[in-house]
N, C-alpha and C positions, 0 to 999 in steps of 0.2 A: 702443600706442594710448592717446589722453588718459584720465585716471582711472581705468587699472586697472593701476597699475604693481604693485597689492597684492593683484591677484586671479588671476592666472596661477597662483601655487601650489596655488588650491585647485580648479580646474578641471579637474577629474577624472573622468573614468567611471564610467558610472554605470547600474547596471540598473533596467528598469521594476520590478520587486520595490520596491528601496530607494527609489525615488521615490515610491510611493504609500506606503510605512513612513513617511516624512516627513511626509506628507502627515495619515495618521493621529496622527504624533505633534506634529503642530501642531494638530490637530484636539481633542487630548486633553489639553494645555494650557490651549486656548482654553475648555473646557470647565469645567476645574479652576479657571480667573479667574472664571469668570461663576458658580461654586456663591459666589464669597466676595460676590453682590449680597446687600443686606441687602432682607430681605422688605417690601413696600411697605405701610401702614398705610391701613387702610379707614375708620378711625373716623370723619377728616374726610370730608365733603360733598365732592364732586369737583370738580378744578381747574378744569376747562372751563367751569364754571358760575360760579367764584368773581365775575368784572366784575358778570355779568349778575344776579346774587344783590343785590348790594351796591345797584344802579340797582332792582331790585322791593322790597328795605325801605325804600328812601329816598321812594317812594310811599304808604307808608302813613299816614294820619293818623286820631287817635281819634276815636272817634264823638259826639256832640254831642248834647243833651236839645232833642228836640221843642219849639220855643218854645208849642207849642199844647197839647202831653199831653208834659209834664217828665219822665213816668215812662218814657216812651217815647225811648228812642235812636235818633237818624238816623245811617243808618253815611256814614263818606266813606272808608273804605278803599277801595275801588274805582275812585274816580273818576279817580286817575291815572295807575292800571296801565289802565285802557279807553285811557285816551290815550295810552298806551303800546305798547298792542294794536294802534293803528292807525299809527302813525309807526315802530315797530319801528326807530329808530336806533340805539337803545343794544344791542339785540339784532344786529345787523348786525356791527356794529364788535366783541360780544365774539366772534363767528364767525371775522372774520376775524383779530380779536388770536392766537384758537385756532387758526386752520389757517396761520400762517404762521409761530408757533410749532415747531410742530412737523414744518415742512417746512424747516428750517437745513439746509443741506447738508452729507454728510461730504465729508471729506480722501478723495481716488481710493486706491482699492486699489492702484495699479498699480505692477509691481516695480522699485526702483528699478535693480536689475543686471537687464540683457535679456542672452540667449544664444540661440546656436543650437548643434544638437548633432547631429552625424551617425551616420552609420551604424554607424563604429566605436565611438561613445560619446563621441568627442572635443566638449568645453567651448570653444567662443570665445565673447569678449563681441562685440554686436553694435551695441552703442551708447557714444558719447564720452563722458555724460553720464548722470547717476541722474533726470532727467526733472521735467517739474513735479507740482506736490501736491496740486491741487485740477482736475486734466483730465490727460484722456488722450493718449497718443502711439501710432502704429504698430505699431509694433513689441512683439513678446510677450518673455515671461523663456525662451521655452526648452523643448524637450523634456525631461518627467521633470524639471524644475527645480519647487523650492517656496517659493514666498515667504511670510513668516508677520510679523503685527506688529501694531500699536497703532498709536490717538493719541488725544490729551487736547485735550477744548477746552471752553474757559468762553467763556460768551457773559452778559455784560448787554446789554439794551437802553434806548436813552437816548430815542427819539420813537418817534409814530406818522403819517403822513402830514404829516411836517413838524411837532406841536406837541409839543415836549417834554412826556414822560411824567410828570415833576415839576413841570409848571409851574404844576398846577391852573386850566389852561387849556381842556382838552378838556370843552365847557360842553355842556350837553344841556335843549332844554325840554321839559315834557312837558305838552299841553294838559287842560286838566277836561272832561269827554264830557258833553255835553249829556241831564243826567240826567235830570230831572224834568219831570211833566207839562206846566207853566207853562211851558217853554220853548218857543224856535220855532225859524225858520230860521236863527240866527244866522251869519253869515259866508258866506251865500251871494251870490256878487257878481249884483246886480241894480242895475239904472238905476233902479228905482222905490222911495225911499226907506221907505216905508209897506209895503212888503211885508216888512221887517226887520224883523223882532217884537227881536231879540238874544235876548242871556241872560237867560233870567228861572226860578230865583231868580237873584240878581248875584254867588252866589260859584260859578256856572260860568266866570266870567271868571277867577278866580284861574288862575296858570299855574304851573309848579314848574321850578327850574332846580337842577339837577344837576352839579359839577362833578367827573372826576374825575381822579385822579394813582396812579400807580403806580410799581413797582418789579418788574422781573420777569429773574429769573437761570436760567442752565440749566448743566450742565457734563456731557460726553458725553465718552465713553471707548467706542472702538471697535475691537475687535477684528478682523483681517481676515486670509485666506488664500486664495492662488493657487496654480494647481496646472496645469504646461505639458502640457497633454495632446499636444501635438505642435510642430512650431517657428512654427505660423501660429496654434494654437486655445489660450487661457486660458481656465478657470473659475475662480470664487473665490467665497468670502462673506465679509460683514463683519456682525458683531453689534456692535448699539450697545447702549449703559447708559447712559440719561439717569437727569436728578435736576436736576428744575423746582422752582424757589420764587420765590412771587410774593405781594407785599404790595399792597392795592390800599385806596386812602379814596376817601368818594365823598361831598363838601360839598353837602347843600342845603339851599335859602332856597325856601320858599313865598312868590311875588308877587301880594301881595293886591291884584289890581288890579279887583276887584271887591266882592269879601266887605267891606275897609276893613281901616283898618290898626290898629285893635283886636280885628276878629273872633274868635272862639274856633273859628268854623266848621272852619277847615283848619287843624291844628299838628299838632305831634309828639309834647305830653304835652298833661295838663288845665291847665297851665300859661298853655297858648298861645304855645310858641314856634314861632317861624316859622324856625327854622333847625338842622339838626343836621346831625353825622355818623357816619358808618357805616362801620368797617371789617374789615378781613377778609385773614388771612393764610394759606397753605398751602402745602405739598411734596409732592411724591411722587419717586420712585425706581422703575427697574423697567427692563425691558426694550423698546428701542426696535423700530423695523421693520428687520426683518432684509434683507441685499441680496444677490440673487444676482445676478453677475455672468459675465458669458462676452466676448470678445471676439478676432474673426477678421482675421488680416492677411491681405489676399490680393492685396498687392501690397506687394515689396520690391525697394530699387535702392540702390547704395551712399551715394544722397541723398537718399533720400524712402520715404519708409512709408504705405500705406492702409488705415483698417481698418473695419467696423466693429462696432458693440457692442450692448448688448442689458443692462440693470441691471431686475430685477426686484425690487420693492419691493413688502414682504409686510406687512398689517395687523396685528402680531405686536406692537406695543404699545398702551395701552392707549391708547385715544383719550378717554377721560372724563378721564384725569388728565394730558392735553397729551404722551402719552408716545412717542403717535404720531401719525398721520393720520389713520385708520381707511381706508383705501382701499387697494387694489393698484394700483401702479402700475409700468407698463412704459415704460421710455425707450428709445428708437434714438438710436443715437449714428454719424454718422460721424465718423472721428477721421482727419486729415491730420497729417501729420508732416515734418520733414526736416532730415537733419545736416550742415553746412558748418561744416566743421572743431568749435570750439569751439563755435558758436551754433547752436541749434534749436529753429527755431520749431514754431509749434503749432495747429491750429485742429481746432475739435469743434464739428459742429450738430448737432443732434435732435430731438425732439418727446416731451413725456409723456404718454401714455393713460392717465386715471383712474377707477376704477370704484370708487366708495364715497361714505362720507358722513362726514362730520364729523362729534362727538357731538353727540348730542339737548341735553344738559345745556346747552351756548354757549347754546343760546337759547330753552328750553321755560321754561312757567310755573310755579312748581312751589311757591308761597305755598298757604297752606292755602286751598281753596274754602270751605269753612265759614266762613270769617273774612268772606268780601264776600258768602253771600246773590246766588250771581250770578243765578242764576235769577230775581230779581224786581227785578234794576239794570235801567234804560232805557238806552239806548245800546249795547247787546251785546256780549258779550266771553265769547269761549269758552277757555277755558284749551288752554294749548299746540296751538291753531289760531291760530300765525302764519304761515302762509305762508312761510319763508322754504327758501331753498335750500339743501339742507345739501351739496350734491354738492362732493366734493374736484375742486379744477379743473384740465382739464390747460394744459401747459406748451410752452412753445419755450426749448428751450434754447440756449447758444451762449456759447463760452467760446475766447478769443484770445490768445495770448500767448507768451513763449519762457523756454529756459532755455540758460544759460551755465555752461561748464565754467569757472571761474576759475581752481581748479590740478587736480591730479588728484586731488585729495581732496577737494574745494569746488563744489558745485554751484549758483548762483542764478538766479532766476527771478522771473516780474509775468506776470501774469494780469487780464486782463479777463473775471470771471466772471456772464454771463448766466440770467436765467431770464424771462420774461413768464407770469404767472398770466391764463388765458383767463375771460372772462365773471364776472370779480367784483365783488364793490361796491366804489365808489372813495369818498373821504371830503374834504371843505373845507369852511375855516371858512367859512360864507356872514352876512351882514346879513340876517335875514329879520324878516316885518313880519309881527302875530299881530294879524285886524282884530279891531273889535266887543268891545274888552276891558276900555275904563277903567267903562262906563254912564255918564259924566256927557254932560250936555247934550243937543239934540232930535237926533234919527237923522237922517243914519248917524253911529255913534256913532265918537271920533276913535281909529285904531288903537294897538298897542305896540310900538313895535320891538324888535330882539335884536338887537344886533351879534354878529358873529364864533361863532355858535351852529356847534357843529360838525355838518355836517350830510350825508347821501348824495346826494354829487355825481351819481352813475350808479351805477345795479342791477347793469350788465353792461358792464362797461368792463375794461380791459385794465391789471395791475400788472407795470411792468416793474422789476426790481430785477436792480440792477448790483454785485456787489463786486468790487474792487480785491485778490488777492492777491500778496503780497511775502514772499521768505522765501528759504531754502534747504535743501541734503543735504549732510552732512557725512561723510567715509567714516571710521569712529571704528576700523577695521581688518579686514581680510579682508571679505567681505561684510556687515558689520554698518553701518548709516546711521542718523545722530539727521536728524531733520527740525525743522525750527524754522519757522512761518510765522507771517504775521499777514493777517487779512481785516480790510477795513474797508468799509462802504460807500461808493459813487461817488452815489450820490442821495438823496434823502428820501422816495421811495416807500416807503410801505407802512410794517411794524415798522421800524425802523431797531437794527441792534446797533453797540454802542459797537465801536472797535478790539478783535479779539477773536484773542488768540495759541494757537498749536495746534502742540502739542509730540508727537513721537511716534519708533518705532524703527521698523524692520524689516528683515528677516534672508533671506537665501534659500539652499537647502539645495544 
C-alpha cells in the first residue's frame, strides 16, 4: 500500500496495558515541556486593554483658567472621552482586534498514520496517505494506538478589515459632548432654522481625530495527544503556549473648528499644542485554551470514511492578556472523507457554541474618575457603562480540500479553511459629515466633513474569514512525520495575518 513501505516492521501487537503506558508517557513529556514556560509578568497593564488605553489618553486635554475667576480652572478632560462614551468605535474595534486575536486556529490533532487493529492484536495501516494539517478526515489511528506531537507557528498581522495596520490610516473622530449650560440643541435635524441654538460656548464644536497603527505578533507552540480507544473512537488534547506582543501609536490633532486656531481651550500641554502621540508596547506568555478532542467513525468502505467530531474549547488562558478567549466553546464537526488511490479528498462542517465573554479590559473605562469631576459634567458619562457586547460569538465552520500521496514518503495537500463569526461588529472607512461645527455665518450653521473615518458598518453583521492552507508530511522514518505548512488568507475580512508557516512533528506509538 502507498506510504507505508517503512511501516510494516513496526506494526506489531500490542496490549491494552502498553497502550495506555504510551499514553501516560506522552502525557508526561507533554507535561515536562509545558514546566520550561517562563512565568508570565504582571507588572504591565493588560494587553486587552492596550488599543483602547492608548484612544482614552489621547482624549485628554489640560485644563484651562476661568476667563472670568483665573484662579479657577475649567476642566476639558472629559469632554472627549463623553464623546467617546457615546459612539464607542474605538472600543468596538479593540474588542474585536481582542477576540479574533485570540481565536487563530490550531493545526488538527489528527494522526497522521491511521490503523486498525484486530482481535489478535494485528497492525494494518488503513490509509494511502498521512492526511491534511488544518481539518479532519474519517478515519481514526487505531485501537490501543498513540499518537503524540507538536507544532510551532508565528503569526504577524498586516490589516484590519482591509486598512493596513501601518498605514496610520485607521482614523477615528471623537465628537465634544455638549457641555455647558449656554448650549442647546445643536445637530438636531429640524426644517426650522431658529430652533438651532448650536454650540454655545464655540469650542463644543472642536472635534479630535485619532489615528492609529500598529504591530501585533503572536507565536503558539502546541502540544497534542491521541489515544485509539477502539478502531472507530479517538480522544485527544492539545495544549497551546502562546506569547503576544503588540506595539500600538495612536496620532492625534485636535480640529479647532470652533474654539479657533489659536485657542488654548483644547491641547495637550499649556503650550497649546493641538497634536500629539501616544504609545504603548506589551507581551505576555502563558497558557492558551486547552482542547479536548474525541472523534467517531461510523461509517467505513474501502473509499470513503464518516465521522463525526466534537473539539471542546476550555477558558484555560488568560483572556486579559489576548491568551485566550475566555469562553467555552464546543464545535460539532462532520468530517467526510475518501481515498482513490493516491488522492483524498476531504470535507468538514460544523457549528461552534459559545458561552463566555471577552475581557472587560478591550473595552471599560479605566482613567482616573477623580481627574474629570464626572459627577458635575453636563452631558453624562458613567464610567465602564458602555453597553457593549462582550459575548465570544459563535461560529460555522467549514473546511474543503485534499491531500496527495506524492511518493510514499511525501504527502501534500490545499485547504480551504472556513469560519463565519455570528452577530459581530463589522467595520468601513465611511465619508461622514459632522453638522453645526465651523459657528461661522447665520444658522444653520455650514457642516464638516470626514472622509474615510473608520467607522461601525453593522453591530451584528456576520465575519466570514477564509484561509488558504498549503503544505505537506514528510515520513522522516518509521512512524516519525515533519509537517511543514503555510496559511495565508483568501480575504480581507476582519484581522488579516500576513503569510504565516507552521512547523511541527508527530509520532505514534
Amino acid at each position: 500500500m502507498v506510504g507505508f513501505a517503512h511501516i510494516s516492521d513496526h506494526c506489531i501487537a500490542r496490549s491494552g496495558g502498553a497502550g495506555r503506558r504510551h499514553f501516560v508517557t506522552a502525557a508526561t513529556i507533554a507535561m515536562l515541556l509545558l514546566m520550561l514556560v517562563p512565568s508570565q509578568a504582571h507588572a504591565q497593564k493588560p494587553l486587552a486593554g492596550l488599543v483602547k488605553r492608548l484612544f482614552d489618553v489621547s482624549t485628554v486635554n489640560v485644563p484651562t483658567p476661568n476667563p472670568v475667576n483665573p484662579s479657577v480652572n475649567i476642566p476639558h478632560q472629559p469632554h472627549f472621552i463623553i464623546g467617546e462614551n457615546v459612539k464607542l468605535t474605538t472600543r468596538e474595534m479593540n474588542l474585536a482586534l481582542a477576540s479574533q486575536l485570540a481565536a487563530f486556529p490550531l493545526a488538527s490533532s489528527s494522526g497522521g498514520f491511521t490503523f486498525s487493529v484486530n482481535e489478535r492484536g494485528e497492525v494494518a495501516p488503513t490509509s494511502t496517505n498521512f492526511g491534511p494539517s488544518f481539518a479532519e478526515r474519517g478515519v481514526t489511528i487505531g485501537r490501543k494506538q498513540v499518537n503524540f506531537g507538536f507544532t510551532f507557528q508565528a503569526t504577524s498581522y498586516s490589516s484590519f478589515e482591509g486598512i493596513d495596520l501601518d498605514s496610520n490610516q485607521l482614523t477615528f473622530i471623537r465628537e465634544h459632548n455638549d457641555c455647558c449650560p449656554a448650549g442647546g440643541n445643536a445637530g438636531v435635524a429640524t426644517s426650522d432654522p431658529s430652533a438651532v441654538t448650536g454650540f454655545n460656548p464655540a469650542f463644543e464644536r472642536d472635534l479630535l481625530r485619532s489615528n492609529l497603527r500598529a504591530s501585533i505578533d503572536t507565536k503558539t507552540t502546541a502540544f497534542f495527544a491521541n489515544y485509539g480507544v477502539s478502531n472507530r473512537l479517538d480522544v485527544g488534547i492539545a495544549i497551546p503556549i502562546v506569547s503576544v506582543q503588540m506595539d500600538a501609536t495612536v496620532d492625534s490633532e485636535i480640529s479647532r473648528t470652533g474654539s479657533g486656531a489659536t485657542s488654548l481651550t483644547h491641547s495637550f500641554d499649556v503650550s497649546g499644542a493641538s497634536t500629539a502621540s501616544f504609545s504603548e508596547s506589551g507581551s505576555a506568555t502563558g497558557f492558551g485554551d486547552v482542547l479536548l478532542r474525541a472523534k467517531y467513525n461510523f461509517l467505513r468502505t474501502s473509499t470513503s470514511a464518516l465521522a463525526a467530531a466534537l473539539d471542546l474549547r476550555l477558558p484555560t488562558g488568560n483572556e486579559d492578556e489576548l491568551l485566550g478567549t475566555g469562553a467555552t466553546q464546543a464545535k460539532l464537526l462532520f468530517v467526510a472523507s475518501g481515498e482513490y488511490g493516491r488522492f483524498s479528498p476531504h470535507v468538514n462542517l460544523g457549528y461552534t457554541f459559545s458561552n463566555g465573554e471577552t475581557s472587560k479590559e478591550a473595552t471599560s473605562f479605566d482613567l482616573d474618575p477623580t481627574l474629570f469631576a464626572l459627577n458635575t459634567v453636563p452631558g453624562g458619562f458613567v464610567a465602564n457603562d458602555n453597553k457593549i457586547d462582550l459575548s465570544v460569538p459563535d461560529e460555522v465552520n467549514y473546511t474543503l480540500g485534499f491531500s496527495v500521496a506524492a511518493t510514499s514518503k511525501v504527502t501534500v495537500g490545499f485547504d480551504m479553511y472556513g469560519r463565519t463569526f455570528q452577530d459581530v461588529a463589522r467595520f468601513a472607512p465611511e465619508n461622514n459629515v459632522y453638522p453645526n461645527r465651523d459657528g461661522s455665518g447665520p444658522l444653520p450653521v455650514p457642516s464638516v466633513p470626514v472622509n474615510n473615518e473608520f467607522s461601525v458598518e453593522s453591530r451584528n453583521g456576520n465575519l466570514n474569514v477564509v484561509l488558504g492552507v498549503v503544505g505537506g508530511k514528510i515520513n522522516l522514518g518509521g512512524r516519525f512525520l515533519l509537517n511543514v505548512t503555510v496559511l495565508f488568507q483568501m480575504n480581507d475580512a476582519g484581522l488579516k495575518p500576513k503569510p504565516t508557516p507552521v512547523i511541527g512533528f508527530d509520532y505514534v506509538f
